[in-house]
KOLDONU-927411 format. One record per residue (C-alpha): x, y, z; residue in one letter. Coordinates in steps of 0.25 Angstrom, whole numbers, padded with zeros to 4 digits, always signed. Example, Ala and Ser with C-alpha at 12.3 -4.5 7.8 and 13.67 -1.06 7.14 Angstrom:
! KOLDONU-927411
+0049-0018+0031A
+0055-0004+0029S
END
This chain:
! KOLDONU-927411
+0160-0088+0039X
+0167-0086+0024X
+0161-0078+0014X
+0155-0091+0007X
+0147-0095+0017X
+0142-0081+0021X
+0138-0081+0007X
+0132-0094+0007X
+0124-0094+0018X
+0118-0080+0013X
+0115-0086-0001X
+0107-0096+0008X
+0100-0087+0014X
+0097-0076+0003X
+0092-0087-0005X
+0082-0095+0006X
+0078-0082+0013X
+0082-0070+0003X
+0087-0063+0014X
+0101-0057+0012X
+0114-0058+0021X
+0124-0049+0020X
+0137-0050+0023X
+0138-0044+0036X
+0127-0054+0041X
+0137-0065+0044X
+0136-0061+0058X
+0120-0064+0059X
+0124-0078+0052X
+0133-0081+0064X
+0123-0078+0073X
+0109-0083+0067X
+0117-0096+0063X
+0125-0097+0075X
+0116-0107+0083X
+0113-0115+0070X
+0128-0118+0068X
+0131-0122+0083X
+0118-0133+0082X
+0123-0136+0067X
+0139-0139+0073X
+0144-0128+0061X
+0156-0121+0065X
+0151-0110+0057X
+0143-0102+0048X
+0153-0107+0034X
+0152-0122+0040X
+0135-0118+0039X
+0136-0115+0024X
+0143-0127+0021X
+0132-0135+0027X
+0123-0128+0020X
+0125-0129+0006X
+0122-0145+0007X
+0107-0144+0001X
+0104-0154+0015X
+0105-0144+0024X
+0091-0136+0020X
+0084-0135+0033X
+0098-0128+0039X
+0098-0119+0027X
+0084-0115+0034X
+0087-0113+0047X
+0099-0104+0042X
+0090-0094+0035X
+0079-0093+0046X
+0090-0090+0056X
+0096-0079+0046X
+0081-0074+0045X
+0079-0061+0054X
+0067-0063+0063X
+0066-0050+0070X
+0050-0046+0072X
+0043-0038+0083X
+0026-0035+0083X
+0022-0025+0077X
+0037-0021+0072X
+0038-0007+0067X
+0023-0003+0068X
+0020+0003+0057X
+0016-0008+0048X
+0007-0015+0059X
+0000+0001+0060X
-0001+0000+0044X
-0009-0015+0046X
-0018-0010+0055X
-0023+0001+0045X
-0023-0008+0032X
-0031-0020+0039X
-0044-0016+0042X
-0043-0010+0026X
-0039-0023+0022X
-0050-0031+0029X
-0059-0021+0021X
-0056-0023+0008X
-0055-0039+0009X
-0067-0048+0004X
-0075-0054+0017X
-0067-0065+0023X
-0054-0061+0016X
-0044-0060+0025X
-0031-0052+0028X
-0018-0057+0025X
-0006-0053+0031X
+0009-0059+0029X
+0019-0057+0039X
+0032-0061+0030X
+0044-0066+0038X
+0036-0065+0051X
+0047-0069+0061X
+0042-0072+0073X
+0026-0067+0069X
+0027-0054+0077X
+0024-0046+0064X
+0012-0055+0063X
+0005-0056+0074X
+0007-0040+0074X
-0001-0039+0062X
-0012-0050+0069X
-0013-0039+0081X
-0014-0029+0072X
-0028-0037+0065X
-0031-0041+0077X
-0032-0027+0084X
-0039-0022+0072X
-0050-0032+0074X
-0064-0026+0070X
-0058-0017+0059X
-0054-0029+0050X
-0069-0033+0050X
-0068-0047+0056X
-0057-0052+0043X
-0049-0061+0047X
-0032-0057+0046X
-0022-0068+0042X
-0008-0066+0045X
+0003-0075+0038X
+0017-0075+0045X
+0028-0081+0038X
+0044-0080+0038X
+0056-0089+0034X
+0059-0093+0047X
+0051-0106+0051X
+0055-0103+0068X
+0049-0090+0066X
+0036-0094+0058X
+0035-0104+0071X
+0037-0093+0079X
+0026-0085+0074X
+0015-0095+0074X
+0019-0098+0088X
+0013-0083+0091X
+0023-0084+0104X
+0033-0071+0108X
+0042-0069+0120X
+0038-0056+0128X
+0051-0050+0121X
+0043-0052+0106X
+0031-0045+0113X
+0037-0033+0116X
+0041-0030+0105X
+0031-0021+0097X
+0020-0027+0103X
+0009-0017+0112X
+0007-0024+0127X
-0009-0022+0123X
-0007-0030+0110X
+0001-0041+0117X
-0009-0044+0127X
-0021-0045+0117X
-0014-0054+0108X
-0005-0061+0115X
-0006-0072+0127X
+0005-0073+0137X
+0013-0086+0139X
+0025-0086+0148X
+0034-0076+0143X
+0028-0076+0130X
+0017-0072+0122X
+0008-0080+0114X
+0000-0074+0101X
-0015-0073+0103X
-0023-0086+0096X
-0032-0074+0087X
-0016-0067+0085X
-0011-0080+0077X
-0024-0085+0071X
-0021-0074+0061X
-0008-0078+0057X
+0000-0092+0049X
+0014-0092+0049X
+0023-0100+0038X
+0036-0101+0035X
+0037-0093+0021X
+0050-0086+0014X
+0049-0075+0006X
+0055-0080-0004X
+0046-0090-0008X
+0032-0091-0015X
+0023-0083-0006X
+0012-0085-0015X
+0005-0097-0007X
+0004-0085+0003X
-0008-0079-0001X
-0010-0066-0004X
-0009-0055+0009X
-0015-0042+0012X
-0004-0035+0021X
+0011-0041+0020X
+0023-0039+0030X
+0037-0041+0026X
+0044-0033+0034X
+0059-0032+0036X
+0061-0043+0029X
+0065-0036+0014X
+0077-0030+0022X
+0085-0044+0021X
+0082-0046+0007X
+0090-0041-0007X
+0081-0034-0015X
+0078-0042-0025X
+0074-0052-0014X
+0066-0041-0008X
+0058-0039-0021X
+0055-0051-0022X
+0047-0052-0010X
+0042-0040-0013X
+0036-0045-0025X
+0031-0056-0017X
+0024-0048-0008X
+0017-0041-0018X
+0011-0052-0023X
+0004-0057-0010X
+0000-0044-0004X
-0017-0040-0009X
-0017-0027-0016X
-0021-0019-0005X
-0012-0026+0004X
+0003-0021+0009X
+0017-0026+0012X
+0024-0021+0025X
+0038-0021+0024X
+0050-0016+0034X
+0053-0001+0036X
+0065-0003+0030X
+0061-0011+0018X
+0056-0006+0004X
+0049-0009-0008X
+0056+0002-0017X
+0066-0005-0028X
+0061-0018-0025X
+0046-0019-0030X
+0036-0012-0037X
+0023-0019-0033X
+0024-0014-0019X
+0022+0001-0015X
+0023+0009-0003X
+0009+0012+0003X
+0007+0026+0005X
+0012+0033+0018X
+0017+0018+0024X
+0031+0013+0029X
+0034-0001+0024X
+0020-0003+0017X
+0017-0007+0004X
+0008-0009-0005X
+0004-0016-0019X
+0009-0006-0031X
-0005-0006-0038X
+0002-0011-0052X
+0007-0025-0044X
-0008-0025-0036X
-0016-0024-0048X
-0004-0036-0054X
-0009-0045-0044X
END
Protein backbone atom coordinates (compact mmCIF):
# COMPACT_ATOMS: atom_id res chain seq x y z
CA UNK A 1 0.00 0.00 0.00
CA UNK A 2 1.71 3.51 -1.05
CA UNK A 3 1.65 6.28 1.17
CA UNK A 4 -1.26 8.00 -0.76
CA UNK A 5 -3.59 5.64 -0.12
CA UNK A 6 -2.77 4.88 3.53
CA UNK A 7 -3.39 8.57 3.85
CA UNK A 8 -6.50 8.34 1.82
CA UNK A 9 -8.21 5.73 3.38
CA UNK A 10 -7.25 7.37 6.89
CA UNK A 11 -8.74 10.82 5.64
CA UNK A 12 -11.83 8.75 4.90
CA UNK A 13 -12.13 7.42 8.13
CA UNK A 14 -11.03 10.50 10.38
CA UNK A 15 -13.61 12.29 8.69
CA UNK A 16 -16.88 9.79 8.50
CA UNK A 17 -15.89 8.32 12.08
CA UNK A 18 -13.29 10.80 13.73
CA UNK A 19 -11.33 8.06 14.68
CA UNK A 20 -7.74 8.42 13.97
CA UNK A 21 -5.22 5.83 12.11
CA UNK A 22 -1.75 5.94 12.57
CA UNK A 23 0.64 4.96 10.52
CA UNK A 24 1.56 1.85 12.02
CA UNK A 25 -2.13 0.57 11.53
CA UNK A 26 -1.59 -0.42 8.11
CA UNK A 27 -1.33 -3.93 9.39
CA UNK A 28 -5.15 -3.88 11.19
CA UNK A 29 -6.21 -2.46 7.47
CA UNK A 30 -4.84 -5.55 5.91
CA UNK A 31 -6.69 -7.54 8.21
CA UNK A 32 -10.21 -5.75 8.79
CA UNK A 33 -10.34 -5.21 4.90
CA UNK A 34 -8.92 -8.47 3.97
CA UNK A 35 -12.20 -10.33 3.43
CA UNK A 36 -13.95 -7.17 1.72
CA UNK A 37 -11.29 -7.08 -0.98
CA UNK A 38 -11.38 -10.82 -1.72
CA UNK A 39 -15.60 -10.61 -2.21
CA UNK A 40 -14.87 -7.13 -4.05
CA UNK A 41 -12.00 -8.90 -6.55
CA UNK A 42 -9.32 -5.79 -5.45
CA UNK A 43 -5.95 -6.98 -5.47
CA UNK A 44 -5.23 -4.83 -2.77
CA UNK A 45 -5.66 -2.13 -0.42
CA UNK A 46 -4.22 0.88 -3.15
CA UNK A 47 -6.67 -0.74 -5.73
CA UNK A 48 -9.49 0.04 -2.79
CA UNK A 49 -8.68 3.61 -2.48
CA UNK A 50 -8.82 4.05 -6.06
CA UNK A 51 -12.54 2.77 -6.11
CA UNK A 52 -13.31 4.85 -3.54
CA UNK A 53 -12.86 8.10 -4.42
CA UNK A 54 -15.72 7.74 -7.18
CA UNK A 55 -18.52 9.58 -5.10
CA UNK A 56 -20.86 6.16 -6.36
CA UNK A 57 -19.23 3.97 -4.10
CA UNK A 58 -21.04 5.50 -0.71
CA UNK A 59 -22.26 2.25 0.83
CA UNK A 60 -18.55 0.72 0.34
CA UNK A 61 -17.02 3.84 2.02
CA UNK A 62 -19.46 2.51 4.87
CA UNK A 63 -18.70 -0.79 5.22
CA UNK A 64 -14.84 0.14 5.35
CA UNK A 65 -15.44 2.45 8.54
CA UNK A 66 -17.55 -0.10 10.36
CA UNK A 67 -14.93 -2.78 9.73
CA UNK A 68 -12.18 -0.29 10.94
CA UNK A 69 -14.34 0.48 14.10
CA UNK A 70 -13.25 -1.48 17.24
CA UNK A 71 -15.91 -3.58 18.75
CA UNK A 72 -14.47 -5.06 21.79
CA UNK A 73 -17.13 -5.15 24.79
CA UNK A 74 -17.55 -7.61 27.75
CA UNK A 75 -20.62 -7.21 30.68
CA UNK A 76 -19.98 -5.38 33.25
CA UNK A 77 -16.19 -4.58 31.90
CA UNK A 78 -14.00 -3.10 34.36
CA UNK A 79 -16.58 -2.93 37.33
CA UNK A 80 -16.11 0.00 38.79
CA UNK A 81 -18.53 2.14 36.78
CA UNK A 82 -21.41 -0.45 36.95
CA UNK A 83 -20.71 -0.41 41.26
CA UNK A 84 -20.91 3.62 40.82
CA UNK A 85 -24.63 3.02 38.91
CA UNK A 86 -25.89 1.21 41.55
CA UNK A 87 -25.29 3.83 44.06
CA UNK A 88 -26.34 6.94 41.81
CA UNK A 89 -29.86 5.31 40.84
CA UNK A 90 -31.93 4.99 43.52
CA UNK A 91 -30.68 9.02 44.19
CA UNK A 92 -31.65 9.56 40.87
CA UNK A 93 -35.14 7.94 40.74
CA UNK A 94 -35.57 10.27 44.16
CA UNK A 95 -35.00 13.46 42.81
CA UNK A 96 -37.15 12.94 39.51
CA UNK A 97 -40.86 14.27 39.11
CA UNK A 98 -43.42 11.28 39.29
CA UNK A 99 -43.44 9.44 36.15
CA UNK A 100 -40.03 10.73 34.90
CA UNK A 101 -37.90 8.30 34.04
CA UNK A 102 -34.22 7.59 33.83
CA UNK A 103 -32.35 7.76 30.95
CA UNK A 104 -29.31 6.06 30.25
CA UNK A 105 -27.10 6.19 26.91
CA UNK A 106 -24.75 3.62 26.14
CA UNK A 107 -22.60 5.44 23.27
CA UNK A 108 -20.83 3.16 20.83
CA UNK A 109 -22.54 0.16 22.33
CA UNK A 110 -20.73 -2.70 20.34
CA UNK A 111 -22.47 -5.56 20.76
CA UNK A 112 -24.96 -4.34 23.84
CA UNK A 113 -22.98 -5.97 26.51
CA UNK A 114 -22.56 -2.60 28.30
CA UNK A 115 -26.19 -2.14 28.25
CA UNK A 116 -27.89 -4.88 29.26
CA UNK A 117 -25.13 -4.55 32.14
CA UNK A 118 -26.62 -1.46 33.14
CA UNK A 119 -30.43 -2.99 32.81
CA UNK A 120 -29.26 -5.79 35.31
CA UNK A 121 -27.87 -3.49 37.30
CA UNK A 122 -31.81 -1.56 37.46
CA UNK A 123 -33.11 -4.62 37.38
CA UNK A 124 -31.45 -5.97 40.63
CA UNK A 125 -32.13 -2.82 42.34
CA UNK A 126 -35.82 -3.23 41.92
CA UNK A 127 -37.64 -1.84 44.89
CA UNK A 128 -35.05 0.99 45.66
CA UNK A 129 -35.87 2.80 42.49
CA UNK A 130 -39.50 3.15 43.68
CA UNK A 131 -41.23 1.38 40.86
CA UNK A 132 -39.74 4.29 37.98
CA UNK A 133 -39.26 3.10 35.08
CA UNK A 134 -35.28 2.96 33.43
CA UNK A 135 -34.91 3.56 29.68
CA UNK A 136 -31.62 2.57 28.14
CA UNK A 137 -30.63 3.74 24.63
CA UNK A 138 -27.73 1.82 22.83
CA UNK A 139 -26.22 3.31 19.94
CA UNK A 140 -22.76 2.74 17.86
CA UNK A 141 -21.66 3.55 14.39
CA UNK A 142 -21.66 0.13 13.17
CA UNK A 143 -25.18 -0.85 11.87
CA UNK A 144 -24.26 -5.22 12.33
CA UNK A 145 -23.50 -4.41 15.77
CA UNK A 146 -26.63 -2.25 16.65
CA UNK A 147 -28.49 -5.48 15.04
CA UNK A 148 -26.46 -7.39 17.34
CA UNK A 149 -27.50 -5.66 20.22
CA UNK A 150 -31.29 -5.73 19.74
CA UNK A 151 -30.95 -9.32 18.96
CA UNK A 152 -30.16 -9.73 22.94
CA UNK A 153 -28.48 -13.21 21.67
CA UNK A 154 -24.56 -14.23 22.97
CA UNK A 155 -22.42 -17.24 22.60
CA UNK A 156 -21.58 -19.08 26.02
CA UNK A 157 -18.04 -17.42 25.22
CA UNK A 158 -19.68 -13.65 25.55
CA UNK A 159 -21.40 -14.92 28.87
CA UNK A 160 -18.38 -15.60 30.57
CA UNK A 161 -16.94 -12.86 30.21
CA UNK A 162 -17.79 -10.46 33.40
CA UNK A 163 -20.92 -11.86 33.83
CA UNK A 164 -21.75 -13.72 37.57
CA UNK A 165 -23.36 -17.41 36.88
CA UNK A 166 -26.32 -16.17 39.45
CA UNK A 167 -26.96 -13.18 37.03
CA UNK A 168 -26.88 -15.15 33.86
CA UNK A 169 -29.41 -17.48 35.01
CA UNK A 170 -32.04 -14.64 36.13
CA UNK A 171 -31.72 -12.77 33.13
CA UNK A 172 -30.92 -14.86 30.58
CA UNK A 173 -32.71 -18.04 28.85
CA UNK A 174 -30.84 -20.75 27.36
CA UNK A 175 -31.11 -21.72 23.72
CA UNK A 176 -28.74 -24.19 22.21
CA UNK A 177 -25.38 -22.88 22.74
CA UNK A 178 -26.54 -19.64 23.33
CA UNK A 179 -28.03 -17.30 25.41
CA UNK A 180 -31.03 -15.09 24.98
CA UNK A 181 -31.63 -11.81 27.02
CA UNK A 182 -34.54 -11.92 29.25
CA UNK A 183 -38.08 -10.17 27.48
CA UNK A 184 -37.98 -7.57 31.00
CA UNK A 185 -33.67 -7.17 30.19
CA UNK A 186 -34.60 -5.70 26.50
CA UNK A 187 -37.89 -3.84 27.10
CA UNK A 188 -35.60 -1.36 28.92
CA UNK A 189 -33.50 -0.76 25.99
CA UNK A 190 -33.67 0.87 21.93
CA UNK A 191 -30.88 0.71 19.89
CA UNK A 192 -30.02 2.96 16.81
CA UNK A 193 -27.48 3.39 14.61
CA UNK A 194 -26.11 7.09 15.70
CA UNK A 195 -22.16 8.52 15.11
CA UNK A 196 -20.90 10.72 17.43
CA UNK A 197 -20.15 13.14 15.26
CA UNK A 198 -23.53 14.08 14.30
CA UNK A 199 -26.30 16.14 15.83
CA UNK A 200 -27.27 14.23 19.08
CA UNK A 201 -29.72 16.78 19.86
CA UNK A 202 -32.87 14.62 18.71
CA UNK A 203 -31.36 12.41 21.51
CA UNK A 204 -33.08 13.77 24.39
CA UNK A 205 -31.61 14.75 27.30
CA UNK A 206 -29.84 11.55 29.71
CA UNK A 207 -29.37 11.14 33.42
CA UNK A 208 -26.22 8.99 33.28
CA UNK A 209 -24.07 8.73 30.03
CA UNK A 210 -21.21 5.99 29.05
CA UNK A 211 -18.69 6.57 26.46
CA UNK A 212 -16.15 4.56 27.31
CA UNK A 213 -12.90 3.70 25.67
CA UNK A 214 -14.07 5.40 22.76
CA UNK A 215 -11.98 8.98 23.36
CA UNK A 216 -8.74 7.02 23.09
CA UNK A 217 -9.25 6.72 19.14
CA UNK A 218 -10.02 10.29 18.67
CA UNK A 219 -7.37 13.56 18.34
CA UNK A 220 -8.12 16.05 20.75
CA UNK A 221 -9.87 18.38 19.18
CA UNK A 222 -12.23 15.58 17.94
CA UNK A 223 -12.34 14.51 21.68
CA UNK A 224 -13.65 17.94 22.84
CA UNK A 225 -16.06 18.00 20.69
CA UNK A 226 -17.86 15.05 21.92
CA UNK A 227 -17.11 16.19 25.10
CA UNK A 228 -18.97 19.31 24.47
CA UNK A 229 -21.73 17.22 23.24
CA UNK A 230 -22.04 15.22 26.03
CA UNK A 231 -22.42 18.03 28.19
CA UNK A 232 -25.03 19.27 26.62
CA UNK A 233 -27.39 16.05 26.90
CA UNK A 234 -26.40 14.95 30.44
CA UNK A 235 -29.21 16.43 33.38
CA UNK A 236 -27.49 18.60 35.94
CA UNK A 237 -27.09 16.09 38.33
CA UNK A 238 -26.41 13.48 36.06
CA UNK A 239 -22.54 12.02 34.95
CA UNK A 240 -20.59 10.73 32.06
CA UNK A 241 -18.41 7.54 32.44
CA UNK A 242 -15.54 7.31 30.57
CA UNK A 243 -12.67 4.72 30.08
CA UNK A 244 -9.86 4.43 32.83
CA UNK A 245 -7.54 5.71 30.47
CA UNK A 246 -9.51 8.64 29.18
CA UNK A 247 -9.68 12.22 30.57
CA UNK A 248 -11.32 15.42 30.62
CA UNK A 249 -8.13 17.55 31.67
CA UNK A 250 -7.14 19.92 28.62
CA UNK A 251 -9.88 19.00 26.55
CA UNK A 252 -13.27 20.68 28.38
CA UNK A 253 -14.20 22.72 31.19
CA UNK A 254 -17.85 21.91 31.50
CA UNK A 255 -17.04 18.51 32.84
CA UNK A 256 -15.41 17.89 36.09
CA UNK A 257 -14.15 14.83 37.92
CA UNK A 258 -16.68 13.80 40.82
CA UNK A 259 -15.18 13.63 44.02
CA UNK A 260 -13.22 10.41 45.00
CA UNK A 261 -14.26 8.43 41.44
CA UNK A 262 -12.38 6.92 38.58
CA UNK A 263 -13.70 7.72 35.13
CA UNK A 264 -16.70 9.72 36.47
CA UNK A 265 -17.65 13.10 35.76
CA UNK A 266 -19.77 15.50 36.34
CA UNK A 267 -21.62 18.90 35.12
CA UNK A 268 -18.87 22.02 36.15
CA UNK A 269 -21.62 23.97 38.02
CA UNK A 270 -20.87 27.18 35.75
CA UNK A 271 -21.88 25.07 32.30
CA UNK A 272 -24.97 23.37 34.55
CA UNK A 273 -26.39 26.55 35.62
CA UNK A 274 -25.73 27.45 31.28
CA UNK A 275 -27.86 25.04 30.41
Amino acid sequence: MTPESFSFLAGLVKTRSGIVLTADKGYMLETRLGPMLRREGLTGLDALALRLRSPREEALAAEVVEALTTNESSFFRDGKPFEHLRKLLPALAAARPAGQPIRIWSAACSSGQEAYSVAMVAAELGPALGGRRVEILGTDLSREMVERARDGVFTQFEVQRGLPVQMLVKHFRQEGQRWQVAPELRAMTRWQVFNLLDDARGLGRFDAIFCRNVLIYFDSPTKSRVLAMLSRMLARDGVVYLGGAETVLGLTDRLVPAPGERGVYEPARAAAHAG
